[in-house]
C-alpha positions in Angstrom: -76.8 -52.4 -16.9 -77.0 -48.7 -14.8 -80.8 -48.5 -16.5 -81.7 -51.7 -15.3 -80.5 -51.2 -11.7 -82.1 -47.9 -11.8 -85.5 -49.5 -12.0 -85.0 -51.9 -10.1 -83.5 -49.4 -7.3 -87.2 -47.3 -7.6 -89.0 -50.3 -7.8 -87.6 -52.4 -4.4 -87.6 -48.6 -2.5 -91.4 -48.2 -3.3 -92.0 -51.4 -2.5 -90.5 -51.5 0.9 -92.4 -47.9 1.3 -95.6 -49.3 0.3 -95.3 -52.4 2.8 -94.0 -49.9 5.5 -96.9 -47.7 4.6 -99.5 -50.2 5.0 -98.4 -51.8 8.3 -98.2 -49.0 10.0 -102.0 -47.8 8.7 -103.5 -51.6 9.0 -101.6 -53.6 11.9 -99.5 -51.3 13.7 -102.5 -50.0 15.5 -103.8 -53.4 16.4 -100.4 -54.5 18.0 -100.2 -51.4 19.8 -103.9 -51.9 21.2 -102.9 -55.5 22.5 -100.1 -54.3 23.9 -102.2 -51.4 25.7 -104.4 -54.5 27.0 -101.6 -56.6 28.3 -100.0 -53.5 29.8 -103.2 -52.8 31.5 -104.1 -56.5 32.4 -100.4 -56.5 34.5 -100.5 -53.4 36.0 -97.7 -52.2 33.7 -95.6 -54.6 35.4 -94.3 -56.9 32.0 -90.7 -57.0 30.4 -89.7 -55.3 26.9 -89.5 -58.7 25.7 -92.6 -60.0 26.8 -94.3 -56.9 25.0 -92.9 -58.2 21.8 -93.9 -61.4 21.8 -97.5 -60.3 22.6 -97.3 -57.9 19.1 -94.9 -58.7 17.1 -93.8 -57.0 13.8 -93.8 -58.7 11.3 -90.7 -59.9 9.7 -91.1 -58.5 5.9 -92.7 -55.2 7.5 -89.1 -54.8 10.3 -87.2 -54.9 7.4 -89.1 -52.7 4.9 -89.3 -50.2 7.8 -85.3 -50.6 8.5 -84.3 -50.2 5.0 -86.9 -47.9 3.4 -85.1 -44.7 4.2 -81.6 -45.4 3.6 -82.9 -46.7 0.1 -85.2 -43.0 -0.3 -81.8 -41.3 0.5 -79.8 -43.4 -2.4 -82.1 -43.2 -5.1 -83.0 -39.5 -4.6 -79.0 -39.2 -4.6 -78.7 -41.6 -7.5 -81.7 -40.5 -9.5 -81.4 -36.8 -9.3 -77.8 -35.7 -8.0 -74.7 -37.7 -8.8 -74.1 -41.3 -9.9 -71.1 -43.3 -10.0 -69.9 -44.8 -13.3 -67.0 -47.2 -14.0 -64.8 -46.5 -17.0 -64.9 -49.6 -19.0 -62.3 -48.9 -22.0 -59.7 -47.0 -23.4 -61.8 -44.8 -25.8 -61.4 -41.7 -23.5 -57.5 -42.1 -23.3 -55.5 -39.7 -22.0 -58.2 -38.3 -19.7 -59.9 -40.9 -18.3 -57.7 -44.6 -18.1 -59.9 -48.0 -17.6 -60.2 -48.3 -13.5 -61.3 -44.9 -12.8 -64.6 -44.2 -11.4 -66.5 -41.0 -11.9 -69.1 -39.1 -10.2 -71.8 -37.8 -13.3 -74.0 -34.9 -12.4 -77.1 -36.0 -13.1 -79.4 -32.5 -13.1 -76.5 -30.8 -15.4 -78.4 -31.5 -18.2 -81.8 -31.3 -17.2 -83.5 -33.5 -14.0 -85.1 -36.6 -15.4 -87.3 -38.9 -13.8 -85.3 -42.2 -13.3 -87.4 -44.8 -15.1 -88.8 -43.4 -17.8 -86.5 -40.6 -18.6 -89.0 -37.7 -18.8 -87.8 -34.0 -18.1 -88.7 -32.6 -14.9 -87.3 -29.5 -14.6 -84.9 -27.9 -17.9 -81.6 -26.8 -16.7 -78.6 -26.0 -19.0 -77.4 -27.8 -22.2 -73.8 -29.1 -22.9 -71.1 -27.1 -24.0 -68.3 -28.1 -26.2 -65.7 -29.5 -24.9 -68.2 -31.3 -22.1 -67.3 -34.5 -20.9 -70.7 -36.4 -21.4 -72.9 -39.7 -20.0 -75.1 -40.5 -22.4 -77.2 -43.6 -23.6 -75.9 -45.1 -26.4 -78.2 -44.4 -29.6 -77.7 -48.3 -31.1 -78.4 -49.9 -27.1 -80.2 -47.4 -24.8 -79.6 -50.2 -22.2 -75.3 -49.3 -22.8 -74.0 -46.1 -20.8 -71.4 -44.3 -23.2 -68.7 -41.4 -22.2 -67.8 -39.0 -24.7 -66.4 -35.5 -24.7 -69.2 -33.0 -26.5 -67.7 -31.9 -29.7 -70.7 -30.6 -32.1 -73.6 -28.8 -30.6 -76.8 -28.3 -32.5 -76.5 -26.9 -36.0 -72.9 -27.2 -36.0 -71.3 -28.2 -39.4 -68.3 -30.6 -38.0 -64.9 -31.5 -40.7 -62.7 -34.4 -39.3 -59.6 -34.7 -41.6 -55.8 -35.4 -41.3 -56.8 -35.7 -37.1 -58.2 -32.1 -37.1 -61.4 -31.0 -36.2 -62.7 -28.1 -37.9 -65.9 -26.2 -36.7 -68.5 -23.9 -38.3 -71.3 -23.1 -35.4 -74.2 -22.3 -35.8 -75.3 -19.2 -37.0 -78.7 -19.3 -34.8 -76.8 -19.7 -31.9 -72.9 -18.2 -32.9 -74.1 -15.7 -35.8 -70.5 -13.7 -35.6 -68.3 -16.8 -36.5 -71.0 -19.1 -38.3 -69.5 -17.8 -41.9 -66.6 -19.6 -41.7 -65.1 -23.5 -41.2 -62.5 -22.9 -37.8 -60.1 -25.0 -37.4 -59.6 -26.5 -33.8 -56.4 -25.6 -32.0 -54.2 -28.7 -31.5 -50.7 -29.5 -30.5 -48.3 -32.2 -31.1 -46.8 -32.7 -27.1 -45.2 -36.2 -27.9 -44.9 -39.2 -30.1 -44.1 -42.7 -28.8 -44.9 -46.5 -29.6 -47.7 -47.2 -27.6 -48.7 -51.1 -28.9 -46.3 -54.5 -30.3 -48.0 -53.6 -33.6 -45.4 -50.9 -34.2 -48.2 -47.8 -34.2 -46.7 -44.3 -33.9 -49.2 -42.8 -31.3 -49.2 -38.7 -30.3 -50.2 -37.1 -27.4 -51.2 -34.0 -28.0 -53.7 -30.8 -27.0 -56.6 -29.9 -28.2 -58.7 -26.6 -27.3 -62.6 -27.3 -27.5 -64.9 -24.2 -26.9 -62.5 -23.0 -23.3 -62.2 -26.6 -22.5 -57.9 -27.6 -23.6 -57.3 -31.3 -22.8 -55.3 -34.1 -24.0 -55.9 -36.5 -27.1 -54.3 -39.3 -28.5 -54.2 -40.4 -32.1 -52.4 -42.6 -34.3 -50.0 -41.1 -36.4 -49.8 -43.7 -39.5 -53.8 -44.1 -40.0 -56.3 -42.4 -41.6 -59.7 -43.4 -41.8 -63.0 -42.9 -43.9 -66.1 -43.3 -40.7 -69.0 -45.1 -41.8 -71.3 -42.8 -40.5 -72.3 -40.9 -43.6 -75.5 -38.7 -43.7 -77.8 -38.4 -46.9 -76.2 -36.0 -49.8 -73.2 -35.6 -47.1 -69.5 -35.8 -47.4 -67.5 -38.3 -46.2 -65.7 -37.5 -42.4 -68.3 -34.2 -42.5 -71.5 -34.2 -40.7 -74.3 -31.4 -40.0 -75.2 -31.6 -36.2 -79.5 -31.8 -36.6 -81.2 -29.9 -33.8 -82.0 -31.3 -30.7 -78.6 -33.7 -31.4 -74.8 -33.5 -30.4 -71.9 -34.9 -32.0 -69.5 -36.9 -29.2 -66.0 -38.2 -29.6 -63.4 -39.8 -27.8 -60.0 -38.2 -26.9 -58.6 -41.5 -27.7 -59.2 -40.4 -31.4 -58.5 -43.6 -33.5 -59.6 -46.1 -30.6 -63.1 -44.4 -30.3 -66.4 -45.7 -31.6 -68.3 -42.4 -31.5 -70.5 -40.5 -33.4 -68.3 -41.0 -36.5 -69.4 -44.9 -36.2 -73.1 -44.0 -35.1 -74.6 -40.8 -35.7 -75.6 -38.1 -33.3 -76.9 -38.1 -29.2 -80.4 -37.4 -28.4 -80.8 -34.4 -26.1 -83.4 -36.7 -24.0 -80.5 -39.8 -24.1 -78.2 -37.3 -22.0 -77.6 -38.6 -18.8 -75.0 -36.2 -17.3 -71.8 -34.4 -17.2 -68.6 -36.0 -15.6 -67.2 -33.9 -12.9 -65.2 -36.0 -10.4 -62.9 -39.3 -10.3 -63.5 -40.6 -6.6 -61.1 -43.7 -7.2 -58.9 -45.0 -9.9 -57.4 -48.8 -9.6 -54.9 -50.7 -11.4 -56.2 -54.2 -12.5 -54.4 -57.7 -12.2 -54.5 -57.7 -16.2 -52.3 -60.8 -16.5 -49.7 -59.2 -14.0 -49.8 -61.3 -11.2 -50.9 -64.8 -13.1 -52.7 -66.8 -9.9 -55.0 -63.8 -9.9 -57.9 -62.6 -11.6 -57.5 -59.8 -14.3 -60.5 -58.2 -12.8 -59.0 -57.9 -9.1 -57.5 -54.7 -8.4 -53.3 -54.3 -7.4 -53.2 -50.8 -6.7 -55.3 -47.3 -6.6 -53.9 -44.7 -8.4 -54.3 -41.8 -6.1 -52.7 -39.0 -8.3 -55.8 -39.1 -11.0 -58.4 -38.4 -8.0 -60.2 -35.3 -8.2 -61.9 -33.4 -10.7 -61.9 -33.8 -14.3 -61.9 -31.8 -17.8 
């Protein structure tokens, strides 16, 4: 779990800090002293290695010393700049595949403390059409990636695969009167599974954000998620909240399973795909499915 190692990142680099700290304050001067005293006893005439055994460092205190800043470096980096993030599923189909790995920028949204989540220091808020790390309302434990569809206030319609939008007036008082509906194309339809669904890809244009989506042609859905006195596949975006979904439309479990995204459960935006591998997956059958064939070096670089 990325929350887990987080901690447990903080709490090994303090700890090799705080036993760095403390020999160099309580024993380091002692050592040095002896070694002043043998130095002095010999006329300065005693090998490197000698000196050493005279005062030696301590084994646990070496490696706390060795490792401490390397650590500092990564957590700072990982804590407060960019973190690296494994896409697990499908659910963000076509833009992101299962293999890639991303680079989230972690201050986009705000720089957190890494452990208990706290705001530092406010920066910006996510626009639609955001591709967004967050901490999954149901498991705070679970990372999640969605793309930012509702912002606060926002009155979001999902019928017939179409998002429709009415902002909010607060924050879009010129086009708050009236329920827009999204732009989308239809690029191409193909078989995509053995279980004979019709799956489009298609276009979508969120906020200045255009990407691709898929969705399955023969299904239509009612989504559980249903807030008090609402309509079915219509929710009102409470403030403070955003509404995520996947570009893999009917192979997403989103906010239209769960609900909204906390502002403080943001984690980052996704900016950058560093690598991308093809898995075994049953290919190559004296091989694990986990183990990786190939790298897909076309789908490196920066995403939307």
């Amino acid at each position: 779990m990325a929350g887990y190692f987080a901690i447990f990142l903080v709490v090994i680099t303090v700890a090799c800090g705080f036993i760095w700290l403390i020999d160099a304050k309580l024993y380091a001067p002692a050592r040095r002293e002896r070694i002043a005293i043998a130095q002095a006893s010999t006329a300065g005439n005693i090998e490197l290695d000698e000196l050493e055994k005279i005062a030696p460092q301590p084994v646990l205190a070496e490696t706390a010393q060795s490792i401490f800043p390397i650590l500092f470096i990564i957590t700072i980096f990982r804590s407060f700049l960019f973190e690296p993030f494994q896409i697990p599923s499908g659910s963000m189909m076509p833009t992101m595949l299962v293999g890639d790995f991303i680079l989230v920028q972690k201050y986009t949204y705000g720089v957190h403390d890494p452990i208990w989540r706290s705001e530092l220091i406010e920066m910006d808020t996510p626009s639609r059409g955001d591709i967004a790390v967050f901490k999954y309302p149901e498991d705070e434990r679970l990372d999640y990636i969605k793309r930012v569809v509702g912002l606060p206030g926002d009155r979001i319609v999902y019928n017939n695969k179409q998002i429709s939008i009415q902002p909010s007036c607060e924050r879009d008082p010129e086009h708050c009167k009236e329920l827009k509906v999204v732009a989308m194309e239809s690029e191409s339809v193909y078989e995509i599974n053995p279980y004979g669904d019709t799956v489009a890809l298609g276009s979508e244009l969120l906020g200045d954000v255009k990407h691709n989506i898929l969705f399955n042609i023969n299904r239509e859905y009612q989504y559980p998620f249903v807030q008090a006195n609402g309509k079915a596949n219509e929710w009102l975006v409470p403030e403070g909240h955003y509404f995520m979904m996947g570009d893999n439309r009917d192979n997403s479990q989103d906010s239209r399973f769960w609900g909204f995204v906390r502002e403080d459960q943001l984690v980052g935006k996704a900016v950058f795909i560093w690598m991308s591998f093809v898995y075994n997956d049953g290919a190559i059958n004296w091989l694990p499915n986990w183990v990786p064939v190939d790298v897909r070096f076309s789908r490196l670089g920066s995403v939307e």
